[in-house]
PATOR-731674 format. One record per residue (C-alpha): x, y negated, z negated; residue in one letter. Coordinates in steps of 0.5 Angstrom, whole numbers, plus 500, padded with zeros to 3 digits. Layout:
BEGIN
XYZa/...
This chain:
BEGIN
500500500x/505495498x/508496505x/502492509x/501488502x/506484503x/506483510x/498480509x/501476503x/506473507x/501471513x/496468508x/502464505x/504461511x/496459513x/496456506x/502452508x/500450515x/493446513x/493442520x/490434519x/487432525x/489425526x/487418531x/492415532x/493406535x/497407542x/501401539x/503407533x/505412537x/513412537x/513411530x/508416529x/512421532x/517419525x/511419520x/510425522x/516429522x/518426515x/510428512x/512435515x/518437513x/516434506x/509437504x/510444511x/503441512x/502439520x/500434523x/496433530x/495426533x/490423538x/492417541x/488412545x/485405544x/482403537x/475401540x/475408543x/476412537x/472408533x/466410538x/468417538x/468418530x/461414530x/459420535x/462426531x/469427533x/472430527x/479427526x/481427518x/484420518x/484415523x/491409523x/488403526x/490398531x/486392526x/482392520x/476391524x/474398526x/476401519x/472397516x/466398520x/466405519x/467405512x/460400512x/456405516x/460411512x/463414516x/470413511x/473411504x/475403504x/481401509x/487399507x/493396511x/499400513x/503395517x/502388522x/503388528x/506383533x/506382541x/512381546x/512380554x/516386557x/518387564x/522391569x/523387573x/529380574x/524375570x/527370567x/524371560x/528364557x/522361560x/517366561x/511362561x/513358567x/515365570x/508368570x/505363573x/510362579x/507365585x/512369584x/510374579x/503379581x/500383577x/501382568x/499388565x/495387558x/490392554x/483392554x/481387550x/474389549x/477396547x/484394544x/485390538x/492388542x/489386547x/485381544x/491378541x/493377548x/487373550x/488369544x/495368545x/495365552x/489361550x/493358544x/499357550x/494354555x/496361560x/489363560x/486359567x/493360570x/494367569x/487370569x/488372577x/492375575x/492380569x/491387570x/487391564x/489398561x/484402557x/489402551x/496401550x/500407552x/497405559x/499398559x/506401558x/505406564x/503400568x/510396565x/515402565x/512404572x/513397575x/506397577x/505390574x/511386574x/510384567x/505385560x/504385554x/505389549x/507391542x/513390539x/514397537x/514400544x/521396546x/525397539x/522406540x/529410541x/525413546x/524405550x/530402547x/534397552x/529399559x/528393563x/528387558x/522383553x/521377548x/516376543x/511372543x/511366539x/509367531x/504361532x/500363538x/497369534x/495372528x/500378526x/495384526x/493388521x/493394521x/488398517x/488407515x/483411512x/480417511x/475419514x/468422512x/470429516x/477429512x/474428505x/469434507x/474439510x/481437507x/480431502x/486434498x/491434504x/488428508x/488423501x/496426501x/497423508x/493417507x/498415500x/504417505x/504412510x/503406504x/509410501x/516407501x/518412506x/513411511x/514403510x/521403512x/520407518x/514402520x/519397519x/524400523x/519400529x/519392529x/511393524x/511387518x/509390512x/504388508x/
């Protein structure tokens, strides 16, 4: 008997230990998250599998049913929307985002404003902002800088982020908008050339976490452990590693 005991104790261990967090995460995140996720594993053997997509997306989807544990926003805006309507616990702050403009292409950045608007640069690529929380700060942006009427034509929106880098990197557009974690990442460090967007042009964007109704009710022990792991010290030093502002 103790021959094939064993081997069953084992097996029921190792699925104990392999307790998987389904979590959606902001495009914005993904390079950092990558991190995070690593770091979270090696220390508790608990795995993590992240969705990525906008935030307006996921908040919909989550509204819809979608079962994911916990959900790493973009904003405090969809968080907090569904802690209202339920659909999880209070948000909190986990980091503050900034923009930059990244291009490809031999665009003079020392003077970029004048840059965009010359005839010569096409396509600039931005989030969607209906869907994205970076892409309303864009908006806000040009608007505090007066680009907007002369960049309107011009803007071509992706529907989250990571497809607003796709345009970017792929030199579909000649230039856009996005966070400032996309540039600094190991993964798109020292591609193509970028600045960031002047401090007073937009607010820094508050960045929310939180369990979710699904989390609290299929794995509340393990989706709280990761909730308190990205407000860690740890977690903290990562984001700021990746250009986020800490709260």
């Amino acid at each position: 008997m103790r021959f094939w005991l064993a081997p069953l104790l084992f097996a029921l261990c190792a699925l104990a230990r392999a307790d998987t967090l389904t979590v959606a995460v902001a495009a914005n995140l993904q390079y950092a998250f990558d991190d995070l996720q690593a770091v979270f594993t090696k220390e508790t053997g608990h795995a993590i599998k992240p969705v990525y997509n906008s935030s307006g997306k996921f908040a919909a989807q989550i509204m819809n049913g979608a079962p994911f544990d916990l959900f790493l926003s973009a904003d405090m805006e969809y968080p907090e929307k569904l802690h209202k309507e339920g659909f999880a616990a209070a948000p909190k702050v986990y980091a503050y985002g900034t923009l930059v403009l990244w291009t490809m292409k031999d665009i003079d950045l020392a003077n970029w404003q004048a840059s965009l608007a010359a005839p010569g640069v096409g396509k600039i690529a931005a989030a969607n902002p209906k869907t994205a929380p970076y892409g309303r700060e864009t908006l806000k942006a040009l608007a505090h800088l007066r680009l907007d009427d002369a960049l309107k034509a011009k803007l071509v929106f992706g529907e989250s982020i990571s497809q607003t880098n796709q345009y970017i990197h792929s030199r579909s557009a000649d230039a856009g908008f996005t966070a400032k974690s996309v540039v600094v990442s190991p993964e798109m460090k020292g591609q193509g050339k970028w600045v960031d967007l002047p401090k007073d042009s937009y607010q820094p964007i508050a960045q929310g976490v939180v369990v979710l109704k699904h989390g609290r009710q299929h794995n509340a022990k393990l989706a709280q452990q990761f909730h308190d792991f990205v407000l860690s010290p740890t977690a903290r030093a990562i984001l700021e590693r990746y250009g986020y502002l800490l709260p």
